[in-house]
N, C-alpha and C positions, 0 to 999 in steps of 0.2 A: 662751452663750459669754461668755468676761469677756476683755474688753478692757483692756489694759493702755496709762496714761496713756502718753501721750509727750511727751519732755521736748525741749528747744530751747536746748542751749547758747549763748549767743553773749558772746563777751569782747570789750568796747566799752573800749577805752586813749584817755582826752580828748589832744588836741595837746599839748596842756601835760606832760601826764605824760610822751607819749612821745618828747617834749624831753629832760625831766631824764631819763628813761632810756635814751634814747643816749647824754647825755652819760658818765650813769656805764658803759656799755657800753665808752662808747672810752675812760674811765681805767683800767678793768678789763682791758680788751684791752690795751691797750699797757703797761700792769705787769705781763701777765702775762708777753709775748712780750718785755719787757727781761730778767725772772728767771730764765725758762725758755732761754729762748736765749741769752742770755747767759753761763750756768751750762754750757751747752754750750760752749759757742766758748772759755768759760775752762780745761774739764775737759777740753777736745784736743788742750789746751799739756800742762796736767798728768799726764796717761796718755801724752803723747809719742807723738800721733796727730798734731798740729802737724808741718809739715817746715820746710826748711831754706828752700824755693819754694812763698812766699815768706815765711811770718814771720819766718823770721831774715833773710832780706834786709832788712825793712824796718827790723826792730830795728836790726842795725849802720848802716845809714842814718842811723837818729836820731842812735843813738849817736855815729856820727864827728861828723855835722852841729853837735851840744850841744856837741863839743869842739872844736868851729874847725877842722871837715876837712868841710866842706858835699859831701853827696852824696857822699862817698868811701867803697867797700865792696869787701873784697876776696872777700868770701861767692860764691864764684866755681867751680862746677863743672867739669867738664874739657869741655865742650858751648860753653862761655862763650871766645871768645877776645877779647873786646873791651878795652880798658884799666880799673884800678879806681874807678870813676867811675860812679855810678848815670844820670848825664847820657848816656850811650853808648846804655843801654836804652831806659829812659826820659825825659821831659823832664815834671817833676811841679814846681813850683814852690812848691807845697802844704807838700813836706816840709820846710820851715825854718818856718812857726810851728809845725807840729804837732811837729817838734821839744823845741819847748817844754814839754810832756806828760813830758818826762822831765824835766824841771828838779828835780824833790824825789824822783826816786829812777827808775831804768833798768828796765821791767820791761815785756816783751814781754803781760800780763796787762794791762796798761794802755791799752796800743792795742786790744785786742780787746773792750773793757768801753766804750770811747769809741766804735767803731764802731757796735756794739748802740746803743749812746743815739744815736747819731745816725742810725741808720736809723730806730728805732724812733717819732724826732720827725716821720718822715715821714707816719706817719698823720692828725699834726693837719689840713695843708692838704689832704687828701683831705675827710676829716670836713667842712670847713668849705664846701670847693668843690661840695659833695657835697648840702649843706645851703644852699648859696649859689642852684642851680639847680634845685634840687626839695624848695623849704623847709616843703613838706606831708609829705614822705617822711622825716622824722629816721631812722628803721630801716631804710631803705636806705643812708644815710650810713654806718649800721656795717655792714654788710656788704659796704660796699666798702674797707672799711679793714681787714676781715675777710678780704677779697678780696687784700689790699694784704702784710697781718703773715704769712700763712700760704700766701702762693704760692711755689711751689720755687725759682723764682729768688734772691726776696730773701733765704730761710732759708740759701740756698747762702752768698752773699753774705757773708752773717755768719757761718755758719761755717768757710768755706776762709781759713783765717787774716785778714791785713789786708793791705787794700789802697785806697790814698789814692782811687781813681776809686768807692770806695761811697760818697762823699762826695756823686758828682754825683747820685744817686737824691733823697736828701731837697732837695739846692741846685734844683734844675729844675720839683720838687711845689712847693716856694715860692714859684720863680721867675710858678709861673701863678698861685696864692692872689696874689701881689702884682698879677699881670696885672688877674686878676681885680675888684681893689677899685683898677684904676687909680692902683697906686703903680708908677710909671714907675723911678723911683730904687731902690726896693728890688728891682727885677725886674734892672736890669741890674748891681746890687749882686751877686746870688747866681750871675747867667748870670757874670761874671767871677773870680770864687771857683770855680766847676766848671770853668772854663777853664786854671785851673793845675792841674787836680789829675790830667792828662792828657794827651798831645799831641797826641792826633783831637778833643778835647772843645771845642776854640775852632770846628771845622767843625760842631759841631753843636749849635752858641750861633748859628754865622752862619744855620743853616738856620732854627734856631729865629727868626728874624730877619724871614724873609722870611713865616714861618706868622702871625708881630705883624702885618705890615703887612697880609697878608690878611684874618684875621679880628678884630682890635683897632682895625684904623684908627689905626695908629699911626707913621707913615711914618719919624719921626725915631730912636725908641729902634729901630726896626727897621733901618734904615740903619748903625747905631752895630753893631748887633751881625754884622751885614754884612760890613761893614767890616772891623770890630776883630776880626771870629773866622777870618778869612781872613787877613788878613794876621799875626795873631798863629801860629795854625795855622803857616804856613809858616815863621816866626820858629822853630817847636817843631821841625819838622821837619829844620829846618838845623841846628839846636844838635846834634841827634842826628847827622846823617849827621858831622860836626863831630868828631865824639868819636869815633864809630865808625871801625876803620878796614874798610878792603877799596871794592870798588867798588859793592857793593850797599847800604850806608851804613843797615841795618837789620838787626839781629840775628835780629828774625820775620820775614822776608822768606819762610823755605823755608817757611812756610805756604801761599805763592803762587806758588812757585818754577815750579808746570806753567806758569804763564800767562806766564812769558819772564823770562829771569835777573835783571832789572835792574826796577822799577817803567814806567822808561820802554820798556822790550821787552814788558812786559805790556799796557802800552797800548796799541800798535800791530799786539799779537798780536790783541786785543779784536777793533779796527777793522777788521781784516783778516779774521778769523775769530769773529764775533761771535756764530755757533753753541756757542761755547766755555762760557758763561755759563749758557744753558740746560740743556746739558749736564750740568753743575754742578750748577744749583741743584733743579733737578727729578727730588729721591730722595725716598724716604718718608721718611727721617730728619729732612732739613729740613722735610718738611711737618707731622711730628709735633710740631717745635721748637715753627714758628709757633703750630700751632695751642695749646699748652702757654701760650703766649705769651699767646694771647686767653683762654684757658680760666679763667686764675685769678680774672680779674673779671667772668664770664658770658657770652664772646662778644658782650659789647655793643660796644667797638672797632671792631666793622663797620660801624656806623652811623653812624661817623663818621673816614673809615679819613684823610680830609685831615688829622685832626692828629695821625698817624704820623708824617707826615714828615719832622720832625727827629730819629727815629729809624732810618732807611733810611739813613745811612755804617754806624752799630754794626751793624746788621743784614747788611749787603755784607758787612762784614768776616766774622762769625760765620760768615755762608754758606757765603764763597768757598773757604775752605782744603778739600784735598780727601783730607788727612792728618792732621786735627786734630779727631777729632769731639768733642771738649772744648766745642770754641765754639760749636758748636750743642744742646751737652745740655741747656742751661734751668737750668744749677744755680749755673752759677761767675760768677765778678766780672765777666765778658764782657758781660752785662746788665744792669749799671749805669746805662750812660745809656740804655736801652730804655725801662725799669719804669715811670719818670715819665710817660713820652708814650701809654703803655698805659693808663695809669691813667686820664689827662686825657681821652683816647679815648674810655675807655668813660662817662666822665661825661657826657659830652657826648651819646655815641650811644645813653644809657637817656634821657637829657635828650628827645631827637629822637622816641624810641620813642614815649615818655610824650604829648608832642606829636601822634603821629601816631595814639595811641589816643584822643586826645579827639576828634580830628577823625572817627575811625569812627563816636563817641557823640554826634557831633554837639555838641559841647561848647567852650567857647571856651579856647583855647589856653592863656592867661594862671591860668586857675585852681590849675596845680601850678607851672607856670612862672613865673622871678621876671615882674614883670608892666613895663608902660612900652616902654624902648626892648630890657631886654632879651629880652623877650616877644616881641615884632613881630621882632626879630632872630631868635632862635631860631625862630620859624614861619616867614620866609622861608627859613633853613636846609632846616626840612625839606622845605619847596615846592619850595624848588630841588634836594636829595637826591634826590625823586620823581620831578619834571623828569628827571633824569642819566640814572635807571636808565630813564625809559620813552624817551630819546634813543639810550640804549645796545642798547633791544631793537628801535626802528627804525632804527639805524645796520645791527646784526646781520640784520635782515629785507631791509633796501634789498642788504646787499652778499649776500646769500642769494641775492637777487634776479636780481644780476647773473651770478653766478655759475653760476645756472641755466640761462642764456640758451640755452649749446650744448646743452640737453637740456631742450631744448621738448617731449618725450614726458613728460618727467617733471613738467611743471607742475602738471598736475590732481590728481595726489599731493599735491605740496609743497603746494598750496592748502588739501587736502583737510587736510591733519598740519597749516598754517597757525591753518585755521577749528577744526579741536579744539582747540589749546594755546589758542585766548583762550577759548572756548567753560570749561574747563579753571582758566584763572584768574581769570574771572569768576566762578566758584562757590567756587573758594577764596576770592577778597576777600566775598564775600557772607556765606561762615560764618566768615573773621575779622569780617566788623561785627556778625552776630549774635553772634560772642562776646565783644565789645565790650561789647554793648549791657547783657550778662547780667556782664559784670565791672569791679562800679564802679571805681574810681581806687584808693579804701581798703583793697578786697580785691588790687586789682592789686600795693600795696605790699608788702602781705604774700606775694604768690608771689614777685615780683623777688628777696625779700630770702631767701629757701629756693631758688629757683634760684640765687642765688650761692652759697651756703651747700651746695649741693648740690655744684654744680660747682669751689669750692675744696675740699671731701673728695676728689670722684674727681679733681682732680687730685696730691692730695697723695696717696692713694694710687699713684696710677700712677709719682708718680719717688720710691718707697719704698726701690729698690734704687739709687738714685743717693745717696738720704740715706743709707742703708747704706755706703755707700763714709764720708763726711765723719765720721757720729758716732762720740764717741766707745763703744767696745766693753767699758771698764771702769773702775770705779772708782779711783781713789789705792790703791795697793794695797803692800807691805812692798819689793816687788821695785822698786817706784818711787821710795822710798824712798831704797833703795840706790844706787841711778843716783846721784840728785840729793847724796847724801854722796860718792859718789865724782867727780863732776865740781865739786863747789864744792875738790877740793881740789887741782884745776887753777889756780895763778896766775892772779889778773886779768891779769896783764901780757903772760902767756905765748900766741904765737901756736900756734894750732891745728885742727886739719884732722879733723871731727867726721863721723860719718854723717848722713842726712839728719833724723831722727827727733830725733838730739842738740844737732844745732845749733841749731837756736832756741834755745835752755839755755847758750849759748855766746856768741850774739854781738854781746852788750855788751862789746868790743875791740878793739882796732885790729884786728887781721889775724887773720882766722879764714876758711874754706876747704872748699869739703863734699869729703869721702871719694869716690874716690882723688885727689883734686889734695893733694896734700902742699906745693908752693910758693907762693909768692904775690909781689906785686913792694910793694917798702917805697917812704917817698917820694923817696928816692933814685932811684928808677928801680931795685935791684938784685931780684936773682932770689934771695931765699932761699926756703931750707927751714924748715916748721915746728916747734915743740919738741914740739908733743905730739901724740898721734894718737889719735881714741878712736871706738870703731864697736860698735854694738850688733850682733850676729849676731844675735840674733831676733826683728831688726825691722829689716830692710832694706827699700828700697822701691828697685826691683818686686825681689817676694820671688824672683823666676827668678837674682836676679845674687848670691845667697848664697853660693855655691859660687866665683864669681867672687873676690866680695869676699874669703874670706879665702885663695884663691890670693893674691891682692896682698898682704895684710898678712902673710903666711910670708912673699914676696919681698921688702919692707921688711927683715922682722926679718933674713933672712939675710944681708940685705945689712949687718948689724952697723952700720947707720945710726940702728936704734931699738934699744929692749931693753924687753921688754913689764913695766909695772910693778906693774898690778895686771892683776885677772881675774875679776869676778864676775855670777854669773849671765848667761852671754852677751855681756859689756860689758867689751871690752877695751879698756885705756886702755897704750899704749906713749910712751917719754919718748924723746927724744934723745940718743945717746950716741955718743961714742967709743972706749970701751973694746969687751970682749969679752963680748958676751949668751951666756947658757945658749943651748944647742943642743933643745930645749923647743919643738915646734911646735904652731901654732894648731891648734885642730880646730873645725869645724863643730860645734855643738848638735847638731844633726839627723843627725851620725855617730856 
């Protein structure tokens, strides 16, 4: 018999190398996901998959704001009764320097190419945090930035046009890299920057506040953000109810509208009825959310679930509405301020892992962990993490316990299921230390970093039909073309009341308006009508109100209010008139 040698691969990467090749992973990583994504979020203005909610909201935003009309937008649906004032909806503070961005020329492409780079700079302070707490592991720092560029949330984020609160995802990743190397100044630098770019975002600078004082030891900047995001918060809150008018003093309110007409009838409905909450929050959909939520960076966030906590307001919010599953899909700008505390989470909770696998090996802490105070800090973490859960499963036994009393027949059972579950988890802790034992730190690296890699595919798989919805579906194509000839030859000056699709295309102007609202109010206060009117038929959104829509645009035209001026490929564009229009009716494409 002949025997055939056997070979023994093994691929040995020195520390040093697999330095420089993270670093080139995370320039490669984040050039890619600026180009690629980017290219996207640009090419959904240009195919006119972008809407009117919100890119052209923000666009007119700038736009009035650059012209000494701050926050003034009359981009206003027939949904919308508030006054033209972005302050009624919102209170963003943000939007006068970003403003600025239009100075050498107005072009909704611009905010969308500035967002990308500013999300995309969020991966450095993962990378660095990542490498700051497991400076043996360089290749898990990238795939947790890997974990970070290619989770559904943030891709959503950049793609659902622009919006000023993607600001606070990279501001709060900074805000801990600053925590972290003890720059006090730069930390409450960037926590007050995310705090204008939103009006929940100061309550959750103040949370983030009390998380400093907990685990930084840092009683004073923790105070300040306390403080100043509570009272600023409610500073946000009033400016809106302010503007707004009616008695509910929020325009999103019917998200919560079951829980009692007013904020404060929801509170009292809580109190009174506090079964209401659970009710709510406990469907599969929200539990799909969450867990979507931890999925992207490995389920490591459980390990260290205390530094969520400044993400539990976004969170409530997301959950609570019970007609809006938007906010819990994982995809849109609603997870802005989540992303950062997820991230930090999970650094923290593979940090603790990492820790707790040397203690299976018998190994002293500090060897992957930075070493000094914040070694001994991080092993008491985990000491007391241990602590919690075997508190929580004699809390759970002692109240078993009590609860048992009236059915003293059944003791010697409960005993009996008692004595198997430890029986039970003693043999699982025993072949996790034998598998400790048999998987050094080096090899541990390289699964951590294929379990992440694993688990950002199947999650990006799973919300494949949610990206479906955002991407765009084609190319620049002759028909888009023609759009863009026939609305540049709309007056800049002239006000007009666009479909949803066109209006972004539109609203660099004072007064523009999405389809059916034809009016709009000037700064006069008066109610006029707009000069032009332009709606694409084959590309209405939601496609159901097609038939709708051009019911109303015949009742315009009949109304010899408008007179339709041009007409192509599905894209009608009617002017203002008071003469007599041809008797020539709209038709539906699709008749």
């Amino acid at each position: 018999m002949i025997r055939l040698p056997q070979f023994s691969i093994r691929v040995q990467v020195s520390p040093r190398a697999q330095v420089r090749l993270s670093w080139s992973l995370l320039v490669l990583a984040m050039l890619a996901y600026a180009l690629i994504v980017g290219f996207l979020a640009v090419l959904r203005y240009t195919s006119f998959k972008a809407t009117a909610f919100d890119l052209g909201n923000m666009d007119q935003v700038l736009w009035n704001t650059l012209h000494g009309h701050p926050f003034q937008w009359t981009n206003q649906g027939v949904d919308w009764y508030g006054p033209p004032i972005r302050l009624a909806q919102h209170f963003e503070p943000v939007l006068l320097p970003l403003s600025l961005l239009y100075v050498f020329g107005a072009d909704p492409r611009i905010l969308l190419i500035f967002q990308t780079l500013v999300l995309v700079s969020g991966a450095l302070p993962i990378f660095l945090m990542t490498r700051r707490y497991l400076p043996q592991w360089p290749l898990v720092a990238v795939a947790m930035v890997l974990g970070y560029l290619l989770s559904a949330p943030l891709i959503g984020i950049n793609l659902f046009d622009f919006h000023p609160v993607a600001l606070v995802t990279p501001l709060f990743l900074y805000a801990f890299l600053a925590l972290t190397y003890r720059r006090f100044g730069w930390c409450l630098l960037c926590c007050a920057l995310a705090a204008i770019c939103k009006e929940e975002i100061p309550f959750v600078a103040a949370v983030f506040g009390v998380l400093i004082i907990w685990k930084y030891r840092a009683p004073r900047l923790g105070l300040i953000l306390i403080l100043g995001g509570v009272l600023y918060g409610i500073f946000a809150w009033l400016m809106i109810k302010h503007f707004y008018p009616g008695n509910q003093g929020n325009n999103f309110w019917y998200r919560y509208a079951y829980l009692g007409a007013t904020p404060s009838d929801a509170l009292v409905n809580i109190v009174m009825h506090p079964w209401v909450l659970p009710m709510t929050y406990l469907t599969l959909e929200r539990f799909y959310y969450l867990t979507g939520l931890a999925r992207c960076s490995g389920f490591f966030s459980v390990f260290a679930p205390e530094w969520l906590l400044p993400a539990l307001p976004n969170l409530a919010l997301n959950l609570l509405p019970n007609n809006n599953s938007l906010l819990y899909s994982g995809i849109y700008h609603y997870n802005a301020p989540i992303i950062p505390f997820v991230a930090m989470a999970s650094i923290i909770g593979l940090a603790r892992l990492v820790a707790l696998w040397q203690q299976w090996r018998g190994e002293p802490v500090d060897s992957v962990l930075m070493t000094d105070e914040q070694a001994l800090r991080e092993k008491a973490q985990v000491d007391s993490f241990m602590r919690g859960l075997e508190n929580v499963r004699l809390t759970f036994l002692s109240g078993l316990s009590v609860l048992s009393r009236p059915f003293t027949f059944a003791r010697p059972g409960l005993l009996a299921v008692s004595i198997a579950s430890a029986h039970r988890r003693k043999r699982l802790n025993d072949r996790i230390v034998d598998l400790a034992q048999t998987v050094t730190l080096a090899r541990l690296q390289w699964v951590v970093s294929l379990w992440i890699v694993c688990m950002v595919l199947l999650h990006f798989v799973i919300m494949i039909p949610w990206f479906n919805v955002l991407l765009p579906d084609h190319l620049p194509s002759d028909r888009d073309q023609a759009i863009n000839q026939l609305l540049t030859s709309i007056p800049s000056t002239a006000s007009v009341s666009a479909s949803a699709t066109l209006n972004p295309h539109l609203t660099e102007r004072a007064y523009v308006t999405v389809f059916p609202l034809i009016t709009y109010t000037d700064e006069q206060k008066n109610l006029r009508t707009v000069d032009y009117i332009v709606v694409d038929l084959n590309n209405i959104i939601p496609e159901d109100d097609k038939d709708s829509t051009v019911r109303m645009l015949n009742q315009v035209r009949s109304s010899q209010q408008f007179c339709t001026l041009k007409q192509i490929d599905g894209v009608v564009l009617l002017v203002q008139s008071n003469g007599h229009c041809g008797s020539g009716a709209i038709n539906s494409p699709a008749s």
